[in-house]
N, C-alpha and C positions, 0 to 999 in steps of 0.2 A: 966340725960340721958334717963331715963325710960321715963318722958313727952315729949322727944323731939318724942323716939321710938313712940309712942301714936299719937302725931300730925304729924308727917311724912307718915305713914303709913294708921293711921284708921283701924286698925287689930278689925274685930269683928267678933266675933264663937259664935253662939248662936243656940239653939236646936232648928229648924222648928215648926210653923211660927213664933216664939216670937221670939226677938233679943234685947241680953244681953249683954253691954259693958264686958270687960274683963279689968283690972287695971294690967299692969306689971311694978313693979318699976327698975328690974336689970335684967341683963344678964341673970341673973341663973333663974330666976322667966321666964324671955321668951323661954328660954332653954328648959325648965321645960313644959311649955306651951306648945309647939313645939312635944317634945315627948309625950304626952300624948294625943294629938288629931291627930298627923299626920297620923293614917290609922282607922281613925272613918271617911272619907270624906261624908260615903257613909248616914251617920246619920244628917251631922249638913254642915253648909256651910259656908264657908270660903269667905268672903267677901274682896277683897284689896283693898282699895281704894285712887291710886296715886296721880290724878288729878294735881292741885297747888302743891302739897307738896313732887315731884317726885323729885325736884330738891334738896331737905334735904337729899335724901337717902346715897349722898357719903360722906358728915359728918357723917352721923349717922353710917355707916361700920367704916368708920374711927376711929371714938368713941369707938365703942362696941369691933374692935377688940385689940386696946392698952390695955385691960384687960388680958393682958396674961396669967394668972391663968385661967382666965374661958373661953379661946379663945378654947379648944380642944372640951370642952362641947357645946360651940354656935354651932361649926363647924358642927358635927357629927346632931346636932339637925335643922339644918341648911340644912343638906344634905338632910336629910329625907322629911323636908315641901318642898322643891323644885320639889321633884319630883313628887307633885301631881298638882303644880300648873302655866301651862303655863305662868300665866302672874306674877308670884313673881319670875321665874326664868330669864324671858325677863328683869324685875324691875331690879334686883338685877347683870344682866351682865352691864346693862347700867351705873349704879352707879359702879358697879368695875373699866370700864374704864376713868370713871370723876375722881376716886382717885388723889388725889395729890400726896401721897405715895402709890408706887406701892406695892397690895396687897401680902400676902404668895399665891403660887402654889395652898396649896390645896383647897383655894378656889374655883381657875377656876378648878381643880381637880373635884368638887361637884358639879359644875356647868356643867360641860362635862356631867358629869353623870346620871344630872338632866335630860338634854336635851335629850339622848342615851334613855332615861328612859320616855320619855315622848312623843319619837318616831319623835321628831324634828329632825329631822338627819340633813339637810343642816343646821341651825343654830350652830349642833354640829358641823360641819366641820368647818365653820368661824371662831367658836371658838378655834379648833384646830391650825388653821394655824396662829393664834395670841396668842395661850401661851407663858408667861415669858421664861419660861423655858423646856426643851426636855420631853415630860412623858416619865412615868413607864411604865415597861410592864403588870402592873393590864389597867393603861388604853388604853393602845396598844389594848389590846384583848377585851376590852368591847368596843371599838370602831370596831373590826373588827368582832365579833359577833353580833353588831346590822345593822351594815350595809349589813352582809351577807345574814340576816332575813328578807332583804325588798324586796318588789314583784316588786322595778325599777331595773332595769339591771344594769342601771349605778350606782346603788346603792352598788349592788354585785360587781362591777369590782374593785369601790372604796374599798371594803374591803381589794383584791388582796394588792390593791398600798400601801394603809395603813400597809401592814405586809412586805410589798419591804423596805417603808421608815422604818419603826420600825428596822428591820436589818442592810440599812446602817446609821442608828443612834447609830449602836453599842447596841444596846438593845435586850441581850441574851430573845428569846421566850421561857415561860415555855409550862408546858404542855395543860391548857387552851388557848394559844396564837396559838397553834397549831391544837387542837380541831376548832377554830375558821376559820382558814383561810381554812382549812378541809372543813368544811360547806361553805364557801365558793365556794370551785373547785366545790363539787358537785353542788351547786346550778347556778355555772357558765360552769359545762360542760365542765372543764377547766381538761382534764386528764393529760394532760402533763407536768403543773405548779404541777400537784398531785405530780406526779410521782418523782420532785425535791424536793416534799417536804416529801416525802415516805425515799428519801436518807438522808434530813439531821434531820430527826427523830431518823434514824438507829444510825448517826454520833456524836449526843448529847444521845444519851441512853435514850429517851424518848417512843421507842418500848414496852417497860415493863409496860409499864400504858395500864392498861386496857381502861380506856377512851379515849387515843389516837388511840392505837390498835381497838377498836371498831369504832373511825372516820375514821380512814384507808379502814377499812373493807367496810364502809357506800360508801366510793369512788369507789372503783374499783367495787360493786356490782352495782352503779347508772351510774357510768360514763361507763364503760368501759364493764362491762357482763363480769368480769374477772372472770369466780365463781371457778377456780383453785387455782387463787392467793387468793382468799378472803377467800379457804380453809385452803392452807397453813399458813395462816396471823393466821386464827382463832388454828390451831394444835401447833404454836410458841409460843403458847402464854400460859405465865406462871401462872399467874392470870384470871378467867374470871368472868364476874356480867349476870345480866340477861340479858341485854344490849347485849354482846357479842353474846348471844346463837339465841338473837332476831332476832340479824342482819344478822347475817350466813342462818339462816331458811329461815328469808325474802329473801335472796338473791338468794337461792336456788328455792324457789317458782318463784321469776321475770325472772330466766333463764329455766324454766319449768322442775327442777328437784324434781318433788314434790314426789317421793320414798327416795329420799337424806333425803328431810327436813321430811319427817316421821321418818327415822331412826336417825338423830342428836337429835330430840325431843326424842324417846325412848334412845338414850344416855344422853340424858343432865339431863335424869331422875335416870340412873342408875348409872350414874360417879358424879354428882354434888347433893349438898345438896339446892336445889334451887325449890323455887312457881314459878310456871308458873303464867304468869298475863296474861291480856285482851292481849295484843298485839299478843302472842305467841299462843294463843288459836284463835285468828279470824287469824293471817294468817295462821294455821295449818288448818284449816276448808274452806277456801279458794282454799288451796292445796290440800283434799280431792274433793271437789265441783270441780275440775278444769279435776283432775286425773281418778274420776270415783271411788274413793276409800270408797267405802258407808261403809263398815264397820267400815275403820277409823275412819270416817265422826261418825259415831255414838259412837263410844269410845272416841274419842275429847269430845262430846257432854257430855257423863258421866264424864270423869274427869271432866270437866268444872263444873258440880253440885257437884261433889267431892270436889272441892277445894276450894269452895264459888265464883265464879265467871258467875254461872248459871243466873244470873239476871244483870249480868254487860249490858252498852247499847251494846260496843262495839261489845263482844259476841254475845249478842242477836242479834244486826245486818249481823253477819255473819252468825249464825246460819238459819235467814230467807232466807238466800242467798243459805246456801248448800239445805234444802229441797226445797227450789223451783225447785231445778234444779233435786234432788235426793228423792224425798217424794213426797206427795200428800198436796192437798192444803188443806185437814184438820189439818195435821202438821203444815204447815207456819200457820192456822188461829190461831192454839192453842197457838203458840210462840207470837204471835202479843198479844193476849188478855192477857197472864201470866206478860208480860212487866211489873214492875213497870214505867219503864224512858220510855218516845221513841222518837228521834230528828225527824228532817226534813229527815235525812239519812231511818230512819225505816220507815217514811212513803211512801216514792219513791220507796222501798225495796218492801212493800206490791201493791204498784200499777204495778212493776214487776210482780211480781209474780203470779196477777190477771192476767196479759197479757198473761204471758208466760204458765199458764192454758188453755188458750180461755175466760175468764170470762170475757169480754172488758163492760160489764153495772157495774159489781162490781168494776172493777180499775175504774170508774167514779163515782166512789159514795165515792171509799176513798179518790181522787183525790179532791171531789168535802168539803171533811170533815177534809181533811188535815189544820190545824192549822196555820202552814205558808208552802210556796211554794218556790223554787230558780228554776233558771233554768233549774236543774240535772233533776228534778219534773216533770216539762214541757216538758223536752226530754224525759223521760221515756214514758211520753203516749204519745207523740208523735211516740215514734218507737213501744212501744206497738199495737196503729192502726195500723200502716205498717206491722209488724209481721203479723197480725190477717187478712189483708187484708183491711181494713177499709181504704182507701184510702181519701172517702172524709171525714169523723172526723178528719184526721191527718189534713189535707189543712184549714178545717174551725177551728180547735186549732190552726193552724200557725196564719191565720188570724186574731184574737182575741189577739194572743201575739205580734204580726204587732202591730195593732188599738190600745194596752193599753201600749205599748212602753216599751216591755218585752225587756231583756236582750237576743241579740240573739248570738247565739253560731254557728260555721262552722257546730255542729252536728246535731243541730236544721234545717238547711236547708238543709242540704244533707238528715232530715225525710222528709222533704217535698218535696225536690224530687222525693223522692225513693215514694211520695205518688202520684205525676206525672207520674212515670213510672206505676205503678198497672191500674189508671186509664185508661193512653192513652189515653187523647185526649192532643192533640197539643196546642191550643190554650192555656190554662191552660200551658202546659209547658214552652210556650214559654215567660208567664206575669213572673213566678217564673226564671226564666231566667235573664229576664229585673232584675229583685228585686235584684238578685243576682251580676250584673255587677253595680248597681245604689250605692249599699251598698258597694261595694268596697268585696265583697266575691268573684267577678269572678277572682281574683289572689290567691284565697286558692284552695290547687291542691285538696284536698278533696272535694270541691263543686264542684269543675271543673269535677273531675273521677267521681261523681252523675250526674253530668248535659249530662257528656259522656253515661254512662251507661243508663239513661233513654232515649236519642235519639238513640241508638242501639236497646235497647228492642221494639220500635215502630218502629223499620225499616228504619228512617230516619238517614242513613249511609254517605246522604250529608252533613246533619250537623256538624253529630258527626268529616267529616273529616277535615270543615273547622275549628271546633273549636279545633281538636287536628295538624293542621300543624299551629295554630297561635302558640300555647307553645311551638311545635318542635323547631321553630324560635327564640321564647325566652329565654326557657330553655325546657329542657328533661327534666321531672320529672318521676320518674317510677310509681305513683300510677296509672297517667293520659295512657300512656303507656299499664300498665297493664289494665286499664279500657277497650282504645281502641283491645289491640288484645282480649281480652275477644266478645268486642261487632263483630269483625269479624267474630269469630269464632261460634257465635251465631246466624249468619246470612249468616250461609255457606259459608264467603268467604274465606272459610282455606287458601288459597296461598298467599293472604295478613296476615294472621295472622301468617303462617311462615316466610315469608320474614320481618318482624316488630319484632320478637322473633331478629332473623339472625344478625338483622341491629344493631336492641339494643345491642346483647351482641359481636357484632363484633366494634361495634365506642365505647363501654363502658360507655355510654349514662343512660344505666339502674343499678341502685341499684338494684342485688337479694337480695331483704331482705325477712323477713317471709311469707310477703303476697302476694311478688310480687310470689316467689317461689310456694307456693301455689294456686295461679290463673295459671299462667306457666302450674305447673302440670296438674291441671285441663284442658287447654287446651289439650296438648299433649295428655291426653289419650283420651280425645274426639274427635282428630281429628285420632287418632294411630300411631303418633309421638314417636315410645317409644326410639330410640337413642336420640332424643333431648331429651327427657323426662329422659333417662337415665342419660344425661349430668346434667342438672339441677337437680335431686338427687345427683352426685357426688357431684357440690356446693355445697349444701346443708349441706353435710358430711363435706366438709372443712372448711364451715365456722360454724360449731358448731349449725346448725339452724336444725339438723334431731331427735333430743330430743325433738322438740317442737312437739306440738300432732297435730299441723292442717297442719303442710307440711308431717308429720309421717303419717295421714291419707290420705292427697292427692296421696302420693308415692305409698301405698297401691292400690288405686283407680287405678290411674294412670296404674300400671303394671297389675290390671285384664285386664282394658281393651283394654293393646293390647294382651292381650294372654298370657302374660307371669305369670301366676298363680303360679311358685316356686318362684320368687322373691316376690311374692305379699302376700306371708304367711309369709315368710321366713323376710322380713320386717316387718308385723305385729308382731311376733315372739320375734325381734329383740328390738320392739320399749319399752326404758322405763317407761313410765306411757301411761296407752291409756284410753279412755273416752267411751259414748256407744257408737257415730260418728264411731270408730274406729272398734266395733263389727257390728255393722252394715252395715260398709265398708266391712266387712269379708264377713258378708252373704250377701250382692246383688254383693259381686265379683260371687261367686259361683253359685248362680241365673244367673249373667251374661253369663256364662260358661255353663249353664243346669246343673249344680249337685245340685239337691235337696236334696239328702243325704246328703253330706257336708257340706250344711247351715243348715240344722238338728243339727248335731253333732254339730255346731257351740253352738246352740241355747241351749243344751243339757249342753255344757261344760261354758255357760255363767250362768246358773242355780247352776250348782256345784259349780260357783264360788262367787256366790250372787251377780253379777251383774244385777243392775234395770233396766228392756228394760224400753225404749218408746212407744210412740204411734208409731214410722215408723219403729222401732225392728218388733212391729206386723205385722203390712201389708206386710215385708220381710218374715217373720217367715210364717205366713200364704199363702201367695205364692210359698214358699221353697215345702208343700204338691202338688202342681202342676205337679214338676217336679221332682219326688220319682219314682225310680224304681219299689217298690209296691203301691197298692192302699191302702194310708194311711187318706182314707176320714174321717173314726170315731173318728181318731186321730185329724184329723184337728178339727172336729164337739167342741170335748172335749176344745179345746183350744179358739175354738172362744167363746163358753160359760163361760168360765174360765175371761175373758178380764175382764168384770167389778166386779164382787163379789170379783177375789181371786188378779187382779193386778191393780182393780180401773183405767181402762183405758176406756173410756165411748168409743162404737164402731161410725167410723165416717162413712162417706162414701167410704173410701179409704179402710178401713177396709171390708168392706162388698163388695167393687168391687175384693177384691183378693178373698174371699170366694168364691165368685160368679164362678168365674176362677178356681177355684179347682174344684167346684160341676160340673160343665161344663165339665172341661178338662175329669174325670171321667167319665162322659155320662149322669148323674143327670139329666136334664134337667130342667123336671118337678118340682124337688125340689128346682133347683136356681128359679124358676120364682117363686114359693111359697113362699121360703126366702124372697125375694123380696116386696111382695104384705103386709107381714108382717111384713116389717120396721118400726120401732117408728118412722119415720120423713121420707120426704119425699124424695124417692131415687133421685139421679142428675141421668146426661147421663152419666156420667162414668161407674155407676152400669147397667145400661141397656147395654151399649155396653159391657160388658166383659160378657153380654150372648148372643146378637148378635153374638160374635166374637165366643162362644162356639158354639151356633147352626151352624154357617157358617164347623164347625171343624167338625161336626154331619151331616149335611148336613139336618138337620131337620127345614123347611122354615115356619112352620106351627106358632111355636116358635117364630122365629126368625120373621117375620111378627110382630108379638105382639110387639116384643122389638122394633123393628125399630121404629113403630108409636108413640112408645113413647119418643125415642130421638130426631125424626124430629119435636116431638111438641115443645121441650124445645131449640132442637138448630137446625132450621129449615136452616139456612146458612152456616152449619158445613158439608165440603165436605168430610172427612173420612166418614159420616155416610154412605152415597150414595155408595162409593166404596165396604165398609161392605156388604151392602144390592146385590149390585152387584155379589161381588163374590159370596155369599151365592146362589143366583142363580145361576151363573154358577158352583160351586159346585155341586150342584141338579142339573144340566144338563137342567134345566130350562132359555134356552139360549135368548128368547123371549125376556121375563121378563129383563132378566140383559140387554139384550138392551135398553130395554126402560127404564132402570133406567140412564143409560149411554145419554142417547138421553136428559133426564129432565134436569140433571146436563148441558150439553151444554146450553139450552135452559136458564137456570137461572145464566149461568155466573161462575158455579164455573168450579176448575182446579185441576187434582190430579196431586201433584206433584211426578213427575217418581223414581221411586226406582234407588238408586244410590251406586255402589260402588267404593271405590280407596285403591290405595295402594302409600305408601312414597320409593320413589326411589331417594337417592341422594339429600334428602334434599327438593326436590319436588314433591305435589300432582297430579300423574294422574287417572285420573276418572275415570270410564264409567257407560256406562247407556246400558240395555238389547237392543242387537244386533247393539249395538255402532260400526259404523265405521269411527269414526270424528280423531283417533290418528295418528300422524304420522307412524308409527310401525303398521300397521293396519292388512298387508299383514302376516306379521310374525308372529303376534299376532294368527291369524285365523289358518294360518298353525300350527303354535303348540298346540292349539286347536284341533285342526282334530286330531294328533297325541296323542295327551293325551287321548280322551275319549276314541279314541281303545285303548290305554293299560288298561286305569279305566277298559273298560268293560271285556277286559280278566281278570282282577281282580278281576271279580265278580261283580261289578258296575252295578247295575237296573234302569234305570230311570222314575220316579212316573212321568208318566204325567198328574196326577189327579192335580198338579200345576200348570197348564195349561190352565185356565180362557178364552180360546176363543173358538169358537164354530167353529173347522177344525180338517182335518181327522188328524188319530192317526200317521203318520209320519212328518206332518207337525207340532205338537204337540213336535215331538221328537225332528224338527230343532229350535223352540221357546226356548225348554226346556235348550236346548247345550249351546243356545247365551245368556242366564242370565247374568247380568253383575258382579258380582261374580265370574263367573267363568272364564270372560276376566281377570278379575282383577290378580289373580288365576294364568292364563295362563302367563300373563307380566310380575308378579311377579319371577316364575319361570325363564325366560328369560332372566331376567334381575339380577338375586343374584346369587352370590358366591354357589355350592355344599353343603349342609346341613344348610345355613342360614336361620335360620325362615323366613316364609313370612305372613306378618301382612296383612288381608284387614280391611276393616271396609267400612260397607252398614250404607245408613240413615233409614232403618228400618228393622226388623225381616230377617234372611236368611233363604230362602226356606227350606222347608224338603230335595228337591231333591238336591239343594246346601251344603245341607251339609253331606251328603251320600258322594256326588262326591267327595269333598274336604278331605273326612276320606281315598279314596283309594288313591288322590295324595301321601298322605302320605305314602303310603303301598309300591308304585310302586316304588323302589329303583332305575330303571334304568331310569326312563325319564330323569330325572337330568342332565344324560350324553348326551341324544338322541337328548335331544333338544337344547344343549348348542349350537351343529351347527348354530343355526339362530342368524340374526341381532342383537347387544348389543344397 
């Protein structure tokens, strides 16, 4: 039998490159065989060679297995060679079904498992559906475990049907058959075949296993965001592994309760005799990095060295993740070089990090020394250039991964969009367009909601509408939705951005999910929508979406800017974990409002609490000195010299144009233009204009001259400049001159656009623009106008007509002053609301000094309310 074995097969195992026949005379000799080279593959090479002699193989089983003594030893040694070798296991099914006598089970038993094991899966299923006889539930579950694990969908469903038939075949599932179809639902998204299978876990008492109870858990935190039930699940539970504690955290993290999974962790430390491993430590550091929780963030960091886990990859990789976002990039460089291991993961990691610095030549240099690259790679500095501004590197990187037939991803072109939109120019937008409908990406809503958003941000509102009424047509999607009211609302057409809010959530068309909720809010307080905006926080609350930090910060926003500054702490207050977004959101609320004190104090209690500002924490904090009821210049001085030595924040220009603003607002003059002249680099117009804009406050043209000259040199087309330079003039009473600034600008084409204010009445925006008579209610409007500013003025009401920019006598100055469109807005408002309801306006720029004097004694004057209810609604 041994020489038939030998010429049947031609089995030769020989050590690289020499090749060594092998002599087996018996069963037990090939057995023997079998188990001792079966996981050395990786050393010596397994040669089969069928050819002519394919057709001996089903005597030869036949043969070998009538040795019933030594059939259990073949079997088992039999099972193990299979599963390393595609074509001894293909060999060895085809000779089973030539048998003449039909083989024992557990053959095709090892044979199944060969295939499961060798990641043949359709193969395994043929074989399936042709077994002797019904499996067991070992192979139920190794069948529904490997199928669950493959990245075809239809692959995953087959596991479902696979655990349907196992049932009605009568075949009790243990507790791995259960674990099994678990991974499954999750990876099929399947919560409601979960949830039946949730019931007959509880039915058979298979609950009390921690490894099911841990799948359970795995479900309802991926499927469903049930982090109640996945609590409960985890409190029921009688036994727990690290497993358990992992999964509870994780899931607490994915639902953004990352205070929760800091405190499970500090229990699972104090209750359990349990090592934290890499899992439990990179999503614990994830959850600080996400929360804003830097102290955390840095006690993870220490146990992590504490427990030997300091040099793990996985660690390490999250670790470079939280100080990029929470440290300085000598920390990320120090964690990169201490690495023993680093994947493709750590390398993408550090080419972040470069971005999310500014360093965009050093992210090309590790980019350029990375070992190997995936796609994650290539997105990363692609969005790194977007971030940074670098519009054309992103486009000429796409290019390149175009030309060398890179793997492209929906996020990879929506970078390259978004590097479309920076640039602006059309042409270029519209090739990346074509690329995008060619490839079959113009049906992914995320390229679509890019392709929307960069034809808004350049103003082409025709585009954006035929390409969002094609989807209306096809489907409502709410990214694309949310893209377009965004691009309305960016281009002033507020009426259509509420009426498309209205429609959506009146035909139920829109999913409010995180982001749409988030854009929404953003809208609304940009337009001063705050009952809608109201309404969309309620959502939000109901459906469990106001724990997350970026609708928690939008809501914030949102209610500074209509006014309503107690709900807008009082939420901030409120919110579970908050990030710097969220302090930052506090203080330009407060900046928005004019309370420079109160973003002080912000600034003060974010220091007590070791919270790390940013670079845009300073430009607020630094602007918050502006607008202080004392002159706290020394104060500011101290801080802006503090930036680099003591919080390693290199000053930009944005940085230096709020300084600039401070030393101005104070009367400094002379010393903003000195700061100035003594920049390490070279100031933009932004820095110039914010001492323009102080001389214009000063009235000192001597100054202000200087500055202009040198904004008109860098942005000679930029019509604010002109207006600045204007008023400055008329300012200084130097009425001449601002004409003939006014007279150029005609001359060259440019246009200021008019100052504009509105108020939301019933769901709709009415405008006005200063001594607007275009409203229907026009008549009414004006008379209660008349009416109001005699009572303001028995109030005590002054009116500055130093805001007054034209060159007419001083009571015609007063009827300019009156007809501000502000205070129409103002007037309508009143006329139209209910006795003591707010009245919200919102101007597209700065409200007057003398606008807002008026607007303090509306407030005062108790009786207009009544006086004026008389007129038209």
């Amino acid at each position: 039998m041994a020489s038939l074995l030998l010429r049947s097969t031609s089995f030769f195992f020989s050590p690289l490159p020499q090749s060594n026949p092998i002599n087996l005379k018996t069963p037990s000799q090939f057995s023997s065989f079998l188990h001792s080279h079966s996981h050395s593959h990786t050393q010596y090479k397994l040669s089969i060679k069928l050819n002519h002699h394919h057709a001996l193989l089903p005597p030869l089983l036949q043969s070998t297995l009538s040795h019933d003594h030594q059939y259990p030893l073949l079997l088992d040694a039999l099972s193990a060679s299979l599963r390393f070798s595609p074509h001894l296991a293909s060999a060895v099914h085809a000779a089973l079904l030539k048998l003449q006598e039909h083989p024992t089970p557990h053959l095709f038993t090892a044979l199944l498992l060969a295939y499961l094991k060798l990641n043949l899966l359709p193969a395994a299923h043929r074989l399936f559906l042709s077994l002797p006889s019904p499996p067991n539930v070992v192979v139920y579950s190794a069948l529904i475990s490997a199928f669950s694990k493959s990245n075809n969908h239809h692959h995953r469903h087959h596991a479902l049907l696979f655990f349907l038939h196992m049932v009605h075949s009568d075949v009790l599932p243990n507790d791995y058959a259960f674990v099994a179809v678990l991974t499954a639902c999750i990876q099929t998204q399947n919560l409601q075949f979960g949830q039946q299978l949730h019931a007959a876990i509880v039915k058979t008492g298979y609950l009390d296993s921690a490894f099911v109870a841990n799948a359970l858990m795995g479900l309802y935190g991926k499927c469903g965001g049930r982090y109640s039930l996945v609590l409960k699940l985890f409190d029921d539970m009688l036994q727990r592994d690290i497993a358990s504690w992992n999964t509870v955290i994780s899931v607490a993290v994915k639902e953004f309760m990352y205070d929760d999974a800091l405190s499970l962790f500090r229990e699972m430390q104090a209750t359990d005799d349990l090592r934290v491993d890499d899992f439990t430590l990179s999503t614990l550091l994830a959850a600080c990095s996400r929360s804003a929780s830097v102290v955390e963030g840095f006690q993870v960091h220490t146990h992590a060295i504490k427990v030997g886990w300091g040099n793990n990859l996985s660690v390490g990789n999250a670790l470079i993740g939280f100080y990029t976002k929470w440290g300085t990039i000598d920390d990320v460089v120090d964690l990169f070089e201490e690495m023993n291991e680093r994947d493709v993961i750590t390398w993408t990691e550090m080419v972040a990090a470069y971005m999310e610095f500014g360093f965009v030549d050093l992210a090309m240099e590790v980019f350029d020394e990375m070992p190997e690259r995936n796609v994650v790679s290539y997105n990363a500095l692609l969005s790194g250039f977007c971030k940074n501004g670098e519009g054309l590197k992103a486009l000429d990187l796409f290019s390149k991964m175009v030309e060398e037939g890179m793997e492209l991803t929906d996020f990879s072109l929506t970078s390259a969009v978004n590097a479309c939109s920076l640039l602006g120019d059309y042409w270029v937008s519209r090739q990346v367009h074509g690329f995008a409908l060619k490839f079959a990406f113009g049906s992914n809503a995320c390229v679509e909601a890019a392709l929307l958003d960069m034809y808004t941000r350049s103003g082409r509102m025709g585009d954006a509408r035929k390409m969002f009424c094609r989807w209306e047509l096809e489907e409502f999607i709410s990214v694309v939705c949310t893209s377009m009211i965004c691009g309305y609302a960016r281009n002033g057409q507020l009426d259509e951005a509420i009426s498309l809010i209205q429609q959506s959530q009146s035909e139920g068309k829109m999913i409010m999910d995180e982001v749409a909720a988030t854009s929404m809010l953003g809208i609304c307080g940009t337009i001063g929508c705050h009952d809608m905006g109201k309404q969309i926080h309620c959502h939000a609350v109901k459906f469990g979406y106001e724990s997350n930090i970026g609708v928690g910060n939008a809501v914030v926003s949102m209610y500074f800017k209509c006014g309503n500054v107690d709900d807008a702490i009082g939420m901030f207050n409120g919110m579970p974990s908050t990030d710097i977004v969220s302090w930052n959101t506090l203080i330009s609320g407060h900046l928005l409002q004019r309370q420079g004190d109160k973003a002080l104090e912000v600034w003060s209690d974010m220091q007590k609490k070791g919270i790390k500002p940013d670079q845009v924490t300073f430009v607020l904090v630094i602007s918050a000195y502006r607008l202080t009821s004392l002159n706290l210049v020394d104060d500011c001085h101290r801080l802006f010299n503090l930036l680099r030595n003591e919080y390693q924040v290199e000053p930009t220009c944005e940085h230096y144009s709020s300084f600039i603003s401070v030393l101005g607002q104070w009367g400094l003059l002379e010393e903003a233009e000195e700061t100035i002249k003594t920049m390490p680099f070279e100031p933009s117009a932004s820095v110039w204009r914010a001492l323009l804009d102080s001389c214009r406050l000063h009235k000192n043209t001597i100054i202000g001259n200087r500055a202009a000259k040198h904004i008109l040199a860098m942005e000679p087309k930029d019509p604010s400049t002109y207006i600045l330079i204007s008023n400055l003039y008329s300012a200084s009473a130097r009425w001449h001159l601002s004409e003939m600034v006014r007279k150029d600008m005609k001359e060259k084409g440019f246009h200021k656009h008019p100052a504009q204010s509105w108020i939301i009445c019933q769901n709709k925006i009415h405008s006005f623009y200063a001594r607007d008579r275009s409203h229907p209610q026009e008549k009414d409007i004006y008379s209660g106008l008349e009416i109001l500013i005699l009572e303001c003025l028995k109030a005590g009401y002054e009116p500055d007509t130093s805001f007054v920019l034209h060159e007419v006598e001083e009571y015609q100055k007063k009827d300019f002053l009156f007809c501000h469109s502000a205070k129409l807005a103002a007037t309508y408002g009143i006329l139209m609301s209910k006795p003591g309801k707010p009245i919200r306006i919102v101007k597209n720029i700065l409200l007057c000094g003398d606008c807002h004097t008026f607007l303090k004694y509306i407030d005062s004057a108790a009786n207009i309310l009544k006086r004026l209810k008389t007129f038209g609604t």
